[in-house]
N, C-alpha and C positions, 0 to 999 in steps of 0.2 A: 263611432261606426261599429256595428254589429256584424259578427264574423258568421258563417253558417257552415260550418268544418262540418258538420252530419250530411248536408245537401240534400235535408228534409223538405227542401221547395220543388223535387221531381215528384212529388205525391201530386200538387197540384196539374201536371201534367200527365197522369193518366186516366185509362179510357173505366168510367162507370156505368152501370147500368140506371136505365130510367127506373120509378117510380111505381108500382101498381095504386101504390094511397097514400095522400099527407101521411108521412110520422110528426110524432108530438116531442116533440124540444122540453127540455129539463133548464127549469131556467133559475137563475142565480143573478142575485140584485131586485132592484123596482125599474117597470119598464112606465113610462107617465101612461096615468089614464087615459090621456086626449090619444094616444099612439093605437090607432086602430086602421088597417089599412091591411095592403100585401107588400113587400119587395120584388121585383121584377127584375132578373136580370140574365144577361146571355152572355153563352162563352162557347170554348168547343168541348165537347163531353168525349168524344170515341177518339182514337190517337189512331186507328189501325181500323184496316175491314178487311177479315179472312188473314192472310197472311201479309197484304201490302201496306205498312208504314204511313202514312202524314207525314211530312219531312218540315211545315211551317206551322209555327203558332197561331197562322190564322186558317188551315187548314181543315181540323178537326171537326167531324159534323156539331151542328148546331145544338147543342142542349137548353131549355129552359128554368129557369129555377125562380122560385116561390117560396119566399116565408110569409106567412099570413097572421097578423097580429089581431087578434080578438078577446076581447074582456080577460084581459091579461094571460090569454095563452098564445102558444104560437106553434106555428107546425110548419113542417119545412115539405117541396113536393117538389119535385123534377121529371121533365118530357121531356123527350126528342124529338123537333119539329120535324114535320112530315116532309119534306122539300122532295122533290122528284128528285135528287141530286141524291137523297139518303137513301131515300125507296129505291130506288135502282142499285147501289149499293147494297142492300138489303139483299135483295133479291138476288143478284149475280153473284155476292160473294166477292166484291174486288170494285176496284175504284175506277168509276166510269165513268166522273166529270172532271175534269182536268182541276184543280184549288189554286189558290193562291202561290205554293212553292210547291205543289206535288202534280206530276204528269201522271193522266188516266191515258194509260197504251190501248189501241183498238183491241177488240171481244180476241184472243186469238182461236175461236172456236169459227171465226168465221171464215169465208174464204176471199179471196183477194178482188173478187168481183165486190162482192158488199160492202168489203172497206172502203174502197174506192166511190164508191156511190155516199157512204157515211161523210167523207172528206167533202165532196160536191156539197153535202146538205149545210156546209156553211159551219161557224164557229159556235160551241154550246156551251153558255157561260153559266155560273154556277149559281145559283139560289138558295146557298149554303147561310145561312142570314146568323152568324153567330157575334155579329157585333154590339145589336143595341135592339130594344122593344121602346115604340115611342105611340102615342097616339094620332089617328088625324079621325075627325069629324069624332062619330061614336067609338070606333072602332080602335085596334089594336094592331098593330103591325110590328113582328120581327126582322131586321134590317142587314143585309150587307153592304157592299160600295158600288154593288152592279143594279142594272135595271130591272131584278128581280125583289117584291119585298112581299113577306107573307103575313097575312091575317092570321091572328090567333085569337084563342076566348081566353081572357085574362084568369078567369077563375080555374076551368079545367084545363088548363096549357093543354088544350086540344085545337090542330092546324086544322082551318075553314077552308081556305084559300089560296091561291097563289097569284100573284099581280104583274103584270109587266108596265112597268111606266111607259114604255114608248107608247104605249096605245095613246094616253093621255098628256106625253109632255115631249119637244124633242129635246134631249138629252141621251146619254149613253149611261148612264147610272147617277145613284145621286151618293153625297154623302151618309154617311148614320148620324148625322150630327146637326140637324134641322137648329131651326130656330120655332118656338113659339109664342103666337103675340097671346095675352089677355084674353082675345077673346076664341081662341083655338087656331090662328090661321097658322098653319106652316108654312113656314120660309125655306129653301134647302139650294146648294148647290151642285150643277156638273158641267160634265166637258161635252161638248157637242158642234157640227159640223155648221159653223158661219157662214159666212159670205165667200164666195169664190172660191169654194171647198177648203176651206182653214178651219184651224180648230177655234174655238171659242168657248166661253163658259158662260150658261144662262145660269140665272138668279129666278127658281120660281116659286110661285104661291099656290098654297092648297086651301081654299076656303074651311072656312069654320064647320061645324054641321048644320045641315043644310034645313029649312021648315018644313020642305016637305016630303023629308028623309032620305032625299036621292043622296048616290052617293059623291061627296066633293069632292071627289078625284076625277071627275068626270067634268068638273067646273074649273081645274085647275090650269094655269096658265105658265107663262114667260113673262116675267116681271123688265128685266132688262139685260145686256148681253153684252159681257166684257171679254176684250179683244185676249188671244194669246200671245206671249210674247216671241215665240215660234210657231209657223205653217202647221207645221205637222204631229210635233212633241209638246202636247199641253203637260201641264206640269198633274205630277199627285196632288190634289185637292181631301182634306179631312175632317175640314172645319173651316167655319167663319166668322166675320164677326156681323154683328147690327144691333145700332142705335136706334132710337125713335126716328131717325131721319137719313141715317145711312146706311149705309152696306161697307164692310172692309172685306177686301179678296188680297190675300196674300201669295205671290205665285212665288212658289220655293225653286232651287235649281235641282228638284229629282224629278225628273221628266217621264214619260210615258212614248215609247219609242212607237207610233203609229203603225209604218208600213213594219217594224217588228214584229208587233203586236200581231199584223192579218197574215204577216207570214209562219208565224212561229205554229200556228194552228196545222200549215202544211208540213210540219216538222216533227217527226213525233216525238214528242217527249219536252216538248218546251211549257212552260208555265209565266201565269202574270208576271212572275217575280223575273225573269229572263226577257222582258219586256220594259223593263226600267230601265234608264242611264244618268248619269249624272251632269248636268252642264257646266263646266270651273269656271266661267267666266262671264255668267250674268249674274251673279248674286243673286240678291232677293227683291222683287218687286212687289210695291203695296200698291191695291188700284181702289180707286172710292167709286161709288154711284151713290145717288140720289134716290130716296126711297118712293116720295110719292110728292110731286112725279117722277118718275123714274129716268133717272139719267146717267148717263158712263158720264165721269168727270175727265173729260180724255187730256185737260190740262193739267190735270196735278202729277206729276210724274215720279212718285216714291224709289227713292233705291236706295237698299243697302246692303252689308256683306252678305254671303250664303252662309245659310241655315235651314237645317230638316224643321217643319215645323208639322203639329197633328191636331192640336187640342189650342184653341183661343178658351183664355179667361173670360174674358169681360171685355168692351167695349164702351168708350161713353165719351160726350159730346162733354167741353166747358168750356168758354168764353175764346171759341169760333178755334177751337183744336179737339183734336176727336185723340184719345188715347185707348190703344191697343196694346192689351196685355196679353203675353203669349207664356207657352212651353215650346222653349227652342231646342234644337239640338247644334251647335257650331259645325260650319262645315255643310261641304256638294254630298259625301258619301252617306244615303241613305243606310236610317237604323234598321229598318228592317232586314237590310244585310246579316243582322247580327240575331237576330230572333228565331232562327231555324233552331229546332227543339234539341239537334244533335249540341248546340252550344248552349241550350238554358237548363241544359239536365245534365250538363257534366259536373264534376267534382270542383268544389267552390274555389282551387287555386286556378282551376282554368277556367270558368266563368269569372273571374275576378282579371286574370290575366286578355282575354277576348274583349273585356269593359273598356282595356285600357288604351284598345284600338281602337272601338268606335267614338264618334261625335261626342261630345262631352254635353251636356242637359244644363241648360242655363232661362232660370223664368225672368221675361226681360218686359221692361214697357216703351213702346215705342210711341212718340205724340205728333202724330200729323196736324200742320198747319193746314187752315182750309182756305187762307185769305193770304195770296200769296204777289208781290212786287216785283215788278222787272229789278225795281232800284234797289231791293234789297239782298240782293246780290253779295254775295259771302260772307252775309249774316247771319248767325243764331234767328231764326224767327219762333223760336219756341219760349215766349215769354211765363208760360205757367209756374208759380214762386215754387212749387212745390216737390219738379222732378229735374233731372238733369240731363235726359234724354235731349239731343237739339236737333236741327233740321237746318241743313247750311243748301239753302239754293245755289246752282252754278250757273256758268256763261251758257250751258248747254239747254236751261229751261229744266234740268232733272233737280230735286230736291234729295239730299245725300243725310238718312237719317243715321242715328246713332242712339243704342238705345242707353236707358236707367236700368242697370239688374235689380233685381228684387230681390232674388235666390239665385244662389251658387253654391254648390261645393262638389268635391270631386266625385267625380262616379255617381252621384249622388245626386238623383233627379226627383222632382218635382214633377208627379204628372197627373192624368184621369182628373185633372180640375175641375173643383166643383162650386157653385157660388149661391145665395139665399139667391133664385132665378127670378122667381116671380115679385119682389121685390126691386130686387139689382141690376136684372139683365137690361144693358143700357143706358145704366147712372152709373153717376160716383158712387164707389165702394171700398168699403174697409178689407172687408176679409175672402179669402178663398180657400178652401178647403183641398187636400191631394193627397194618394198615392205616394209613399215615398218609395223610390225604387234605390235599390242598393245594389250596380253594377248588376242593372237589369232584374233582382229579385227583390218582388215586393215584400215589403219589413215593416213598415210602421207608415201611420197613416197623420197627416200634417195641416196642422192650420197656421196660415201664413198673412200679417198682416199688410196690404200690399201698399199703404201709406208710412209705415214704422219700422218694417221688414221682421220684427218680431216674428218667432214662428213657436210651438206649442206641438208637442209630439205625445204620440201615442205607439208604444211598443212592448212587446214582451217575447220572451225567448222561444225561439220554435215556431212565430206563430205566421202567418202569412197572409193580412189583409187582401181586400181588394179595393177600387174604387169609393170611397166613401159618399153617403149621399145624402144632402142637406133637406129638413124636413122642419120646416118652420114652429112654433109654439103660436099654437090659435089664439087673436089676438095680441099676438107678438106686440114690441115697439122698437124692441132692439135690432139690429140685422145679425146679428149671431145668437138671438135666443131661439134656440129651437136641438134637435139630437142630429147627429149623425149615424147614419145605417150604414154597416159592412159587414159581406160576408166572410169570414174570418176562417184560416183551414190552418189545423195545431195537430200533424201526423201523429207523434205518439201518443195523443192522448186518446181514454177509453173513448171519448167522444167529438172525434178529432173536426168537425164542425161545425160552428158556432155565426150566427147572428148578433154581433157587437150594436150596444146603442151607448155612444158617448155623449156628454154634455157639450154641445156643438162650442161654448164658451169657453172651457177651462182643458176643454178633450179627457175629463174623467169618466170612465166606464159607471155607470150609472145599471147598465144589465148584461147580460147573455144570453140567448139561448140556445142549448148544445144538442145536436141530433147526431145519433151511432154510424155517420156514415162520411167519408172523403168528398169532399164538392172541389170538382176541378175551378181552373180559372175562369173567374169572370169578367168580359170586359167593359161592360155599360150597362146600365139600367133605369130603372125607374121606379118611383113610391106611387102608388097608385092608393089616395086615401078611402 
């Protein structure tokens, strides 16, 4: 385990300025020929507006960033998405949309008639899109977890648009963490108001792009609609999983306090994060449906301990059990508890010392039975020879799983998983690629063999990966021949930012390339070839 006694990973946490023109990267090594494309990815770039703080790491306005690789050059460029959330900001000098962990106070310029009327116009949730960039149809879109996602031109990170899903889906936002099939359709999930005013979670689809170029958000639907396991408190949703023939929904015990939530709006000063709770006493439930035709499988009843979960691996169907491989964290107390920036920028004995209070990061594989017996009743029904994950049915009809770890070690998470997608997503697979966090600061980037447990590191001193992202070798045959892309942030050096491309097989550095400037964190993105 690598110590970081400088606590040169607070570089990555400050606010930079955007871009006027690609700069050109100083590169060192061979980057492969076929490697022509851009990196795409989002984080928060600004920490602060005017004098008022950001208080959460998912708080910070939205920044864009681009390396673009062409006939062995590369040039790095960053935007700040235009979001009405930013511009207003902008403009007034001070934070006008409430974030994730930071409260926007009313104008105090104004007087008590105006506020009042401001209050009545109802809840104004933020379009702050600093999670992920993914495509649907032709198009580009920058992503958060609410019902706002914004258009962008992938080449000039210049904002087009801004989008509200309700128009087009009911849902109350979706994840940044879609699914895509082969032939463009997206998949995504959220929480939305069911039957008899309860909450519920629809599962919907965004058609492909479209012949005759209208746009297929306009076509897009409600696939199927699974129950919540509480009225009022749907659980945080960040991810899911799907096979060629399922859907997996894992409902975690960190809840979204509902009537919290529309009151806290009346309350000045409360934020999303003041809206969460914990449930101790329903664990974990896994729910299945049916892809096509779509159906809630309302008999299989999954249940196991509580654990924060964000990010699914992988997914896949073999011989009538579906296994689900996750990033867990043990335990009801939500991690994001632990991510306000006052704790990821302190001095590494008290980030190390705060690590040792939250949930602990365990990659686990769970294997749902699909073919299930009255009579087999407080038995293993998990026959597959190859994991030890089991599945004990009870007298109650509930199935009580137990999962196979993959990865463990202390403080020491495995996260931002990545898999060869358009290959694997949905079959049996060998390998995943992640983020190694080290008591929450990213350190070195991991490939983990999820059949051998084998893992394969990549680190050096000072330096601070981010998400790695797997990018195939045209014509491939292998599923791990191809490189892995990270943007890589090394403070003291003269060029303390770097674009890493490793040999996605052995994780040896293969190239670099270094631009004269600080890139904050980034949390998701995309290769766009």
């Amino acid at each position: 385990i690598v110590e970081h006694p400088a606590a040169g990973y607070r570089k990555i946490f400050e606010t930079v300025e955007e871009l006027n023109e690609p700069i050109p990267a100083k590169i060192s090594g061979v980057i492969p020929s076929w490697l022509g494309g851009s990196l795409l990815r989002m984080g928060p770039g600004l920490f602060e507006v005017g004098d008022e703080p950001f208080y959460h790491l998912f708080d910070g306005q939205a920044l864009m960033h681009k390396f673009d690789l062409k006939d062995g050059q590369v040039t790095y460029y960053r935007k700040y998405i235009k979001t009405d959330t930013y511009v207003r900001a902008m403009t007034e000098n001070r934070i006008v949309v409430t974030e994730f962990g930071t409260a926007a106070y009313p104008d105090p310029c104004k007087n008590i008639f105006s506020r009042f009327f401001t209050y009545f116009r109802g809840i104004e949730v933020t379009d702050n899109c600093i999670v992920n960039v993914y495509p649907i149809g032709e198009d580009f879109y920058a992503v958060t977890e609410t019902n706002y996602i914004t258009k962008v031109d992938p080449d000039s990170l210049e904002t087009l648009k801004r989008v509200d899903l309700c128009k087009y889906l009911s849902v109350n936002g979706v994840t940044a963490h879609p699914h895509i099939d082969a032939d463009g359709a997206v998949y995504n999930i959220g929480n939305c108001f069911g039957k008899s005013m309860s909450l519920a979670y629809n599962i919907v689809k965004i058609p492909p792009a479209q012949k005759d170029n209208s746009d297929p958000l306009e076509k897009s639907q409600v696939v199927v609609q699974l129950p919540s396991s509480e009225r009022l408190k749907p659980s945080y949703v960040h991810s899911f999983g799907m096979t060629d023939n399922y859907f997996v929904f894992v409902e975690q015990p960190v809840k979204i306090n509902l009537l919290k939530f529309l009151s806290a709006w009346s309350v000045r000063g409360a934020t999303y994060m003041d809206c969460f709770e914990s449930n101790d006493s329903m664990g974990t439930w896994f729910h299945l449906a049916t892809k096509d035709p779509a159906d809630y499988l309302s008999s299989h009843k999954f249940r196991t301990s509580a654990f924060n979960l964000f990010h699914h691996i992988n997914t896949y169907e073999e011989q009538g059990f579906i296994v689900v491989d996750l990033c867990t964290w043990k335990g009801h107390d939500f991690v994001y508890n632990y991510l306000y920036l006052a704790n990821i920028r302190e001095e590494w004995e008290e980030v190390k010392k705060a690590a040792m209070r939250a949930p602990q990061p365990e990659v686990r594989r769970y294997v749902l039975p699909l073919d299930i017996h009255r009579e087999d009743q407080g038995k293993n029904l998990v026959s597959l020879p190859y994991t030890t994950a089991t599945a004990v049915l009870h007298s109650d009809g509930t199935i009580w799983l137990e999962p196979e770890v993959l990865f463990s070690g202390p403080r020491q998470a495995f996260e931002f998983p990545q898999i060869n997608y358009s290959l694997c997503r949905g079959k049996k697979y060998s390998f995943a690629y992640g983020l190694g966090l080290n008591h929450f600061i990213p350190d070195r980037i991991v490939k983990l063999n999820v059949q051998t447990k084998q893992t394969w590191v990549w680190q050096e001193e000072e330096c601070y990966p981010s998400e790695p992202l797997f990018v195939p070798t045209p014509g491939a045959t292998e599923e791990d021949d191809g490189v892995l892309l990270s943007i890589v942030v090394k403070p003291g050096a003269e060029r303390p930012g770097f674009l890493l491309v490793l040999d996605a097989t052995t994780l040896t550095e293969l190239a670099r390339a270094e631009v004269n400037t600080i890139i904050p964190v980034t949390l998701h993105g995309m290769y766009k070839p």
